[in-house]
C-alpha positions in Angstrom: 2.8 42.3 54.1 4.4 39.2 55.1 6.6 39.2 58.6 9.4 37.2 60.1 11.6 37.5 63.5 14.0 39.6 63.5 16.7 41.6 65.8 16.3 45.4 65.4 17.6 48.2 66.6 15.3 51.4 66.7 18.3 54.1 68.1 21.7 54.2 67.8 23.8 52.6 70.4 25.1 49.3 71.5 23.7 46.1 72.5 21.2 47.3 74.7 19.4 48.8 71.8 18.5 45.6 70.6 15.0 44.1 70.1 13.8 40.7 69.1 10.7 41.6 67.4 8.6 40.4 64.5 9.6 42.8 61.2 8.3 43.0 57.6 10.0 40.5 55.3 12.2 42.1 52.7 11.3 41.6 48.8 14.4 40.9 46.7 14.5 43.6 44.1 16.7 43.5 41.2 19.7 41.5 41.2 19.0 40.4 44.8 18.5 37.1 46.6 15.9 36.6 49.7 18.4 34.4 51.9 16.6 32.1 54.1 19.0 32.5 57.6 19.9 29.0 58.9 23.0 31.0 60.8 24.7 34.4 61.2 27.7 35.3 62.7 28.5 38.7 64.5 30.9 41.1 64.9 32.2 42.7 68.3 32.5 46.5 67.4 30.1 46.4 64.5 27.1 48.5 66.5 30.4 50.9 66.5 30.5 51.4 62.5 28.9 54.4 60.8 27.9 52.2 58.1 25.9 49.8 60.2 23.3 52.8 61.0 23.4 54.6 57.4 22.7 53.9 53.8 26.8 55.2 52.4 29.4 56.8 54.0 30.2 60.6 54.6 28.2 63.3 56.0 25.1 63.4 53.2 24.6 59.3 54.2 21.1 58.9 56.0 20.1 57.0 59.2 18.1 53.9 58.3 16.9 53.7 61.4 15.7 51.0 62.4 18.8 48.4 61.6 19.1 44.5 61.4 22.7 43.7 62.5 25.2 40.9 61.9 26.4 40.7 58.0 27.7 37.3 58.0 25.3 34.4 56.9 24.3 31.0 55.8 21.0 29.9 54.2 19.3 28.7 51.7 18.1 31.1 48.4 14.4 31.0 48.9 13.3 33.4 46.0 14.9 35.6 43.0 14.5 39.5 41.8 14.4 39.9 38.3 17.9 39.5 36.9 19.5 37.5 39.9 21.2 34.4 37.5 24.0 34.0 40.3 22.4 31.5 42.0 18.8 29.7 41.8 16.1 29.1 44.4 16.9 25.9 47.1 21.0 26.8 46.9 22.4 26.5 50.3 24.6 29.0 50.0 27.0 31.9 52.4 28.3 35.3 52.2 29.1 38.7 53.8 26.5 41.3 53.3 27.2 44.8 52.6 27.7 46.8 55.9 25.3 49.6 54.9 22.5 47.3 54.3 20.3 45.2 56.8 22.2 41.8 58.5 21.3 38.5 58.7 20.3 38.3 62.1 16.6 37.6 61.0 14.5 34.6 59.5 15.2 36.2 55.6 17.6 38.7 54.2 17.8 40.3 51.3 21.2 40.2 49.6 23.1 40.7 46.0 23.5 37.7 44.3 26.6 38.4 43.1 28.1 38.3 46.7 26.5 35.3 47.8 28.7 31.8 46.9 27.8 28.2 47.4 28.4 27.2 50.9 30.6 24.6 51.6 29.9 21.2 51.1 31.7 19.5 54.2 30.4 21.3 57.1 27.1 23.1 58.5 25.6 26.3 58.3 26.9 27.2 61.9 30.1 26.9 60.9 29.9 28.4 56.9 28.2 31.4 59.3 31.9 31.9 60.9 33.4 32.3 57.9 32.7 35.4 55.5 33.9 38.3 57.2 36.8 36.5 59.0 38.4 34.7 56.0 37.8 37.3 53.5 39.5 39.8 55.9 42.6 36.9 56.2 42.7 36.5 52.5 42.9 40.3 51.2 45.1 41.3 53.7 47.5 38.0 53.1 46.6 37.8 49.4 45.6 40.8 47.8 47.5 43.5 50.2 50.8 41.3 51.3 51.0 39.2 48.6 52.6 36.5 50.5 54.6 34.0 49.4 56.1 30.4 49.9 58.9 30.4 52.6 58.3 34.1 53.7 57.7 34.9 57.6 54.4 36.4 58.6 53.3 37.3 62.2 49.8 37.5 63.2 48.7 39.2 66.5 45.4 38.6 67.9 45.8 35.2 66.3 43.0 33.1 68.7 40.0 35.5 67.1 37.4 35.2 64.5 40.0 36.8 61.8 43.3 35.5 63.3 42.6 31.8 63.5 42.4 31.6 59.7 44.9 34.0 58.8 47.1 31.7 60.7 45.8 28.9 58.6 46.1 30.2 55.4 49.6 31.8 55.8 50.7 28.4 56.7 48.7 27.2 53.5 51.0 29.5 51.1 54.1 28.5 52.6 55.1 30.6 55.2 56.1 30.1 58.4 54.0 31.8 61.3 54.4 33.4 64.1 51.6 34.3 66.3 50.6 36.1 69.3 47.9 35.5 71.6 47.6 35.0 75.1 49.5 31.6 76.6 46.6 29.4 77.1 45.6 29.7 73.8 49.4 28.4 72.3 48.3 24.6 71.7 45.2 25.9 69.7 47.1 28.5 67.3 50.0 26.1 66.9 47.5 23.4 66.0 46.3 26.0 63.2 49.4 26.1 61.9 52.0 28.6 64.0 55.2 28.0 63.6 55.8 30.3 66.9 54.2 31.6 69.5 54.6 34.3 71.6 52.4 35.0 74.4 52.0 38.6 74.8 50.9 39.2 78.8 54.0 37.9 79.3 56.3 38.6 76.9 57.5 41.3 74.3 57.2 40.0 71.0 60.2 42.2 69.9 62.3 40.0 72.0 60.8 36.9 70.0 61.1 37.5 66.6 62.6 39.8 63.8 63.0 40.4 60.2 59.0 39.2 59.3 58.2 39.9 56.0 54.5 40.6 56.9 53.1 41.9 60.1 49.0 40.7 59.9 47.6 43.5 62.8 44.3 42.6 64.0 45.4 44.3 67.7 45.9 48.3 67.0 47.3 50.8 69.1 50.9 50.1 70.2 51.2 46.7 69.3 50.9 48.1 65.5 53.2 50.7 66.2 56.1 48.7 67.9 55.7 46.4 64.9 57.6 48.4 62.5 60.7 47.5 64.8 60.4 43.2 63.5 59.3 44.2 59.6 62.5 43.6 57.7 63.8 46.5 54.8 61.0 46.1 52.3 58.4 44.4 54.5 54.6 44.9 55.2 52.5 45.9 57.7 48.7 45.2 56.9 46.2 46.7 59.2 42.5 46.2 59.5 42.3 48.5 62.8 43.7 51.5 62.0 46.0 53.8 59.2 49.9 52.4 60.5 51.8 55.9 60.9 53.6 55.7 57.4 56.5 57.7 59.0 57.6 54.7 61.2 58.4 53.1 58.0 61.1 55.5 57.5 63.3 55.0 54.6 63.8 51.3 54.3 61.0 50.7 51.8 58.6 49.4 54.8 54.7 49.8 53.6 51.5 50.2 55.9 48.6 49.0 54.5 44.8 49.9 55.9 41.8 48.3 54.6 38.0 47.6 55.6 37.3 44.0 54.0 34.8 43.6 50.7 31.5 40.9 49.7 34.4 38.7 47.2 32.0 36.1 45.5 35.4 34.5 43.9 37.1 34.9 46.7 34.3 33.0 48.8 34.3 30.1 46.0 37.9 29.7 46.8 37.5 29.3 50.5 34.7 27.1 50.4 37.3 24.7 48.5 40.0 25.1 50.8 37.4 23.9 53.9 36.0 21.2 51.5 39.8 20.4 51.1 40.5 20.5 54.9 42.9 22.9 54.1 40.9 25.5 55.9 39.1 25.1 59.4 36.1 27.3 60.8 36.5 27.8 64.3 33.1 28.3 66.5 33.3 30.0 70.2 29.7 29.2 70.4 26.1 29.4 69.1 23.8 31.2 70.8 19.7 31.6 69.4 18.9 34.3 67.3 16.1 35.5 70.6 19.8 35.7 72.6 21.1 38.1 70.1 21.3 40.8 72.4 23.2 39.0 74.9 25.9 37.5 72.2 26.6 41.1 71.7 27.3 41.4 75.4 29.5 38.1 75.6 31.4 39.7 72.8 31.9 42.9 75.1 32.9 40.5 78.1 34.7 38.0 77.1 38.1 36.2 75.5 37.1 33.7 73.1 38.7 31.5 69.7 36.7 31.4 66.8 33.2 33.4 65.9 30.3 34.0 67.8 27.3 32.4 65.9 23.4 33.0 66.0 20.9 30.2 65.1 18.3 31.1 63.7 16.8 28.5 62.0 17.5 23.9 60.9 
C-alpha cells in the first residue's frame, strides 16, 4: 500500500494528540477525487466537534479513530473513482470536506467531487486554503439565512476572524452598510474590508453604538448574542453559527434566530472563486505554518488573536 505524510490523531483530545506520521494513502472510491494538498486551512475548535472523531452524528455514530484534521483545502485532482465527472485529473482546484471524514492536513485526501470547485484563478493555494469554510459560513448565513439586501444594515461581531473578515466583505458587496465589532487595533483593517462602522468592543458597548440592524452576523456567542436582540429592528435577524439564539428574546416583534453549522456548496464555491477573481472578495492569511508544525498551529489558534485563517503548507 502506497503511503504519504500526514497529521493524525490516535485518541481523542486536543492538539497535543497530534502526530506527524507517515499514513496509508487513500483510494478514491466512487464519486470521489484523490486531492493532491498544496494547502489546508484549520479551524480553532474543530478537535472540539463530535463529527471530527466519528463517521455521522448521534449516539449509534462510531469513532474512526485514528483522524486526519483540518477540512479546508487546495490542490490539484491527482486521480478519479469510477463516476467522478465533476472535475478531471491535473485541475487545481479548492473545497470544504465533510466534517465526518478525514481532513486535508496530509500529502492526498480523498474527497467528493461534487464538493470540490475550481480554485481561483488570481491567487495561490495558500490563500484559496483560507477560503472554504470561512466564506461559505459568510455566504449562507448572509445569503441563504438573512437574505440580505441592498441598503439594509448588518452588524458583524468577531469581524477580524477567518469568518468575519469576509462576511464583512461581502455584506458590503450586496449593498449594505456594515457595522463591525472587533477589538480597536484591528479598526483600519475591518474598515478597509468594507465597515461602515466600528465599534471596539473592550472598550465600548455596542448597544450604545448602533440600533435598528436588520441583521445581526454572530460569530462571538454567549452574551454578546444575547444582548443583540436589543439593536435588531421589529422584523430583523439574528444568524448564529455558535449557538441556538434563545427564541424567546425575540419576543413579539417578528425578530428571528437563526442557527446553522455550514455545508461543502460546490455552486456556492464557483461563485466565490469569481468574486476573488473579480477583486470583489479578498482572502485574508494570519500565517502559514508547515504541515510538520501542525500541531503547534493548533496551539497558536488556542493562544492567540489573529485576522484571517491559519494555513498549513504542505506541499509547491
Amino acid at each position: 500500500m502506497a503511503e504519504m505524510k500526514a497529521v493524525r490523531a490516535h485518541r481523542r483530545g486536543g492538539p497535543e494528540q497530534l502526530v506527524y506520521e507517515a499514513a496509508p494513502r487513500p483510494e478514491p472510491r466512487p464519486g470521489e477525487a484523490l486531492v493532491r494538498v498544496c494547502a489546508a486551512s484549520i479551524t480553532s475548535d474543530e478537535l472540539t466537534w463530535a463529527e471530527t472523531w466519528a463517521d455521522g452524528p448521534g449516539p449509534d455514530a462510531r469513532d474512526r479513530l485514528p483522524i486526519i484534521p483540518s477540512h479546508e483545502l487546495s490542490g490539484v485532482v491527482s486521480e478519479l473513482g469510477a463516476g467522478a465527472v465533476e472535475v478531471s485529473v491535473d485541475d487545481e482546484v479548492y473545497g470544504l470536506i465533510p466534517f465526518n471524514t478525514d481532513g486535508a492536513a496530509a500529502e492526498f485526501v480523498t474527497v467528493g467531487s461534487d464538493v470540490l470547485a475550481a480554485k481561483p484563478a488570481t491567487i495561490d493555494h495558500e490563500a484559496a486554503a483560507a477560503i472554504p469554510l470561512a466564506a461559505l459560513t459568510a455566504w449562507q448565513a448572509l445569503v441563504d439565512h438573512a437574505r440580505v439586501r441592498e441598503s439594509q444594515h448588518v452588524l458583524v461581531h468577531g469581524a477580524a476572524g477567518g469568518v468575519g473578515v469576509f462576511a464583512v466583505q461581502l455584506a458590503a458587496h450586496l449593498g449594505a452598510t456594515v457595522t463591525a465589532t472587533a477589538r480597536g487595533s484591528d479598526e483600519d483593517f475591518v474598515r478597509e474590508l468594507g465597515a461602515r462602522e466600528f465599534v471596539d468592543y473592550q472598550e465600548q458597548i455596542f448597544e450604545d453604538h448602533v440600533k435598528d440592524v436588520d441583521v445581526v452576523l454572530d460569530l462571538v456567542g454567549g452574551q454578546t448574542q444575547a444582548r443583540s436582540w436589543h439593536v435588531l429592528r421589529p422584523g430583523g435577524n439574528l444568524v448564529s453559527v455558535v449557538a441556538p439564539p434563545q427564541q424567546d428574546e425575540a419576543q413579539e416583534d417578528g425578530k428571528r434566530g437563526v442557527f446553522f453549522i455550514v455545508k461543502p456548496d460546490r455552486a456556492q464555491l464557483e461563485s466565490i472563486a469569481r468574486l476573488v477573481d473579480s477583486g470583489h472578495l479578498i482572502p485574508v492569511v494570519d500565517r502559514v505554518m508547515p504541515l510538520v508544525d501542525t500541531r503547534a498551529a493548533y496551539e497558536e489558534l488556542e493562544r492567540g488573536h489573529r485576522r484571517g485563517k491559519v494555513v498549513l503548507h504542505v506541499a509547491d
